[in-house]
N, C-alpha and C positions, 0 to 999 in steps of 0.2 A: 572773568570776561576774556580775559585774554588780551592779543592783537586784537584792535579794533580797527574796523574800514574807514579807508578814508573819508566817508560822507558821512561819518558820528563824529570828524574832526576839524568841519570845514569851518565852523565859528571859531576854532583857535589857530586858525590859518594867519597870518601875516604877514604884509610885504618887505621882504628882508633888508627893503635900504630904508623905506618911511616910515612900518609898521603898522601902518592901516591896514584895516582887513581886506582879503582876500575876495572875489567876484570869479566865480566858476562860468566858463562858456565851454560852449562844443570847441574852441579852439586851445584851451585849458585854463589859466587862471589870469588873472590881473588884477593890479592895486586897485581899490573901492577912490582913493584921492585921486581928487583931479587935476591937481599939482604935480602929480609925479612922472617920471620919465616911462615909470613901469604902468602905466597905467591905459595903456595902450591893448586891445584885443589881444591873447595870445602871447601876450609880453611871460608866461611861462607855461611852456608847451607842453605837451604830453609827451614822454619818452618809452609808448608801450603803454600800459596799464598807468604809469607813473606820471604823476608832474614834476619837473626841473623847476624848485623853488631858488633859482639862483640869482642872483645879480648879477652877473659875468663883469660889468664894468669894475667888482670889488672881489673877483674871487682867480684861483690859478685853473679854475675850470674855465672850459673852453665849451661855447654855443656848437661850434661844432662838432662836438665829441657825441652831441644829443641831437644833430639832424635829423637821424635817420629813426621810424616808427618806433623799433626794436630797441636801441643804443639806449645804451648806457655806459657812463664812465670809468674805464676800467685800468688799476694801471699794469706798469709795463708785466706781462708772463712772465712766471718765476715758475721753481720745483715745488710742490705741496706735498706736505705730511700728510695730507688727507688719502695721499696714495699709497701710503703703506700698508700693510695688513694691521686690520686691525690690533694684535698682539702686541704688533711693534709699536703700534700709534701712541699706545699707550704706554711702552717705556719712554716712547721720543716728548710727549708731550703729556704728563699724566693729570688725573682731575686737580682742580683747582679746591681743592678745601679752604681756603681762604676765602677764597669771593663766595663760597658758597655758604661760608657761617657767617660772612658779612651781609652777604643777601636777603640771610633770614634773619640778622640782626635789624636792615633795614624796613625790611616789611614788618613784622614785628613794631616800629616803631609809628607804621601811617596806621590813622584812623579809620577804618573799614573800608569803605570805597576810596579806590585814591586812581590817579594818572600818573603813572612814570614814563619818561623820557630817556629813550637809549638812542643816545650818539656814539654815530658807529656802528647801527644793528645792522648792517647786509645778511651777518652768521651769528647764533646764537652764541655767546660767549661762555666760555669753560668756566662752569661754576656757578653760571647765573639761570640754571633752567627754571628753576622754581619761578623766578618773575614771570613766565609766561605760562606755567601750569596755576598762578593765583587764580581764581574764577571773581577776587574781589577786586583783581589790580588789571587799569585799563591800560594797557602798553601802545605805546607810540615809539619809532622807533624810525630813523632816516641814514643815510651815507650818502656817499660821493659815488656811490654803484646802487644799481637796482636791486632788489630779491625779493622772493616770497615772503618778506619778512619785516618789509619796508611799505612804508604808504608814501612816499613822497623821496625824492634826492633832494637835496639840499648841501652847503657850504656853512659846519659849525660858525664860522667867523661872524657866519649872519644866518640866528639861525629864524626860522618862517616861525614864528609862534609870537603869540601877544606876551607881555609882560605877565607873570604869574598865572601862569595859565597850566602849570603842570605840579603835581604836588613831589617829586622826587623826580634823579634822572642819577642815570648809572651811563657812566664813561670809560672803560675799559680798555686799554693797549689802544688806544687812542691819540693822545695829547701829545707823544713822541712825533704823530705823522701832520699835524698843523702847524702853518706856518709862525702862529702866535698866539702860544696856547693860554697866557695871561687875557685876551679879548675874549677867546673861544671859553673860559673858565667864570669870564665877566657876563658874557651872552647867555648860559649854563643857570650864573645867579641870578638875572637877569627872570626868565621864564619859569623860575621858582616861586610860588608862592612865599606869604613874607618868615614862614620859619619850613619850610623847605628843606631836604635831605638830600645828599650828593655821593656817591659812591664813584672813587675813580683810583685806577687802577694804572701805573706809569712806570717805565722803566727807567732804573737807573744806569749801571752796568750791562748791557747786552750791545751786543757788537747792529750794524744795521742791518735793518731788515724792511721790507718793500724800497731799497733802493734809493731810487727819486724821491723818495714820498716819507722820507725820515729824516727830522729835524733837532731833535732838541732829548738830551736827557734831564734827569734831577736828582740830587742828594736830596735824604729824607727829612732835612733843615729847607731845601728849595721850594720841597713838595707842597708842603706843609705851608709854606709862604705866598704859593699861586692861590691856595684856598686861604688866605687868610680874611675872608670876608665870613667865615662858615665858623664855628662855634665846631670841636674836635670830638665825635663821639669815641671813634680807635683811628689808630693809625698802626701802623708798622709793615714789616717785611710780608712781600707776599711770598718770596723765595730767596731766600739766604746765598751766603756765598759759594756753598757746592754745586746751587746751580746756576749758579754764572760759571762757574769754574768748565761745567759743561759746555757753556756756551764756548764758550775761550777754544776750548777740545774739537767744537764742531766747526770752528773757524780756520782754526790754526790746519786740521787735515781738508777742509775743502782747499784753503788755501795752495797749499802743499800740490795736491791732487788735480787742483783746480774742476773741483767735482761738489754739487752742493748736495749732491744724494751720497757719496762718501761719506761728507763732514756729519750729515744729518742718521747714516748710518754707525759712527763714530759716537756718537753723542748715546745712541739708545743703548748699544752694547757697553758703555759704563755708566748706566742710569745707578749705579749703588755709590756713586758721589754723591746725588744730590741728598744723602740721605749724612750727609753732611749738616746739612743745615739744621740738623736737633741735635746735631752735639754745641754746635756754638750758639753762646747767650745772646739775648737779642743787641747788648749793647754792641757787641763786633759785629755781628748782621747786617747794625743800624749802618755802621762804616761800609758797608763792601756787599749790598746785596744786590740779586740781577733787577729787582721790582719793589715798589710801595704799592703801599693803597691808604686811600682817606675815606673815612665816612663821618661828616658833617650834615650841621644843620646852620641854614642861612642866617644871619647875623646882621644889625645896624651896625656892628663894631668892626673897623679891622685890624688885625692883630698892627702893631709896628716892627719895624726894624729892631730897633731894639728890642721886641720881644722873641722876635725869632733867635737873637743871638742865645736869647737865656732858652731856649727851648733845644736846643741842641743835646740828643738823648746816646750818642755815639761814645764807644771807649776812649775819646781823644781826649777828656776832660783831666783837668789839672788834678792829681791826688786828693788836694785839701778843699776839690770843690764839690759841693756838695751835688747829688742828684737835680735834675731839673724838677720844679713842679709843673703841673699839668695844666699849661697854658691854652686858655680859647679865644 
């Protein structure tokens, strides 16, 4: 099926502060409670094609960022890899085989028709095309920007969907640019059905990037701990230390240069680093990689504290201790 239109998704609409469903007018949408603040005509507006499912009073978005017909929230212009020639695009940035054998690990795992959730889809993510070439899997997909690719903006922190209302969601290069990715990870569990799949994809080592709009990294002990509500199908390195090591290369000469098309043409012209990352074993990986990924299933359990300590899968361990076993 694909993306589907936002009018095959208006019964899993929800108002992001109360959670009551949604009431469509010509002026856009509003809370169905009549208790609510939002509840008011228009209380979320159309931005273009799109409704702004926000609650401004709990989000870093701004009502008037989405005044005007067209608008949508975008942040501050930066340089894109998208501008290179293709040839180079692809030493700067090359496919993701990670997400993409996790992707078909995950589908793979839903029962023939199913709804997934992408937080963060404005751009299809590298690796994940297959999710929307599925003709069985229904895709939904939102950001803090509009695109052809979105049925709705919205603020992960809250996010517009009823409680299990989605049978999987895929979160990619994501959770670094949320102000609190522990809520935005709980909202995520939240909108999942009760045994639910979670694909997310997070940077540990990588210097910033969007700027304003980057907040938080995680060791692959930390990662592993924001999902601790999810039951652990894989986890690991989505790219190893040579390419962070890249990253580091393309830093250090923008820096220098004070040029981010330099750094970023620095980076591609020694793309035969990142091929680094198959000589070292996953346990040093697990210490010093640029990215994770988790792929879970939603859980009554959460891991503890003390489980996270014994899950620590990294070359830092004591000689005489043994391997961790494979904690959910």
């Amino acid at each position: 099926m694909g993306l589907v239109s936002l009018s095959s998704i208006d019964l899993l609409l929800a108002c992001p502060r109360c959670r009551a469903g949604l009431v469509r007018s010509e002026d856009g949408f509003h809370c169905s409670a009549d208790g609510c603040a939002l509840s008011a005509p228009g209380a979320f507006p159309f931005a273009g094609r799109l409704p702004v499912l926000v609650d401004f009073d709990a989000s870093i978005l701004r009502r008037e960022d989405f005044a005007q017909a067209e608008a949508t929230h975008v942040a501050p212009a930066r340089w894109s890899g998208e501008r290179l020639p293709s040839w180079l695009r692809g030493l700067w940035k090359p496919h993701n085989a990670v997400a993409e054998r996790n992707v078909d690990l995950l589908l793979s795992r839903l029962d023939g028709a199913a709804t997934v959730l992408v937080v963060g889809g404005a751009t299809v993510g590298n690796g994940v095309e297959r999710l929307y070439a599925d003709r069985a899997i229904s895709t939904i997909a939102f950001d803090i920007q509009g695109s052809p690719l979105t049925q709705f903006v919205a603020d992960a922190h809250r996010i517009p969907l009823g409680d299990g209302s989605v049978d999987a969601v895929v979160v990619q290069a994501v959770l670094e640019h949320v102000v609190d990715p522990g809520r935005v990870v709980a909202e995520i569990r939240r909108v999942l059905r009760e045994d639910g799949l979670v694909y997310a994809e997070t940077p540990f080592l990588q210097q910033v990037h969007a700027g304003p709009y980057d907040f938080t990294r995680f060791t692959s002990s930390g990662h592993r701990y924001l999902f601790r509500g999810f039951e652990e199908i894989a986890a690991g390195p989505v790219a190893g230390p040579g390419t962070q090591l890249l990253w580091s290369v393309d830093h250090v000469v923008r820096g220098v240069l004070r040029s981010e098309l330099a750094g970023k043409l620095a980076r591609a012209l020694l793309f035969p680093l990142r091929y680094l990352d198959r000589a070292i074993p996953d346990s040093y990986a697990m210490d010093s990689a640029s990215a994770y990924y988790f792929l879970g299933r939603r859980t009554q359990r959460e891991l503890t504290p003390e489980e996270i300590v014994v899950y620590y899968r990294g070359a830092q361990r004591a000689r005489d201790e043994p391997p961790p076993s494979r904690l959910h």
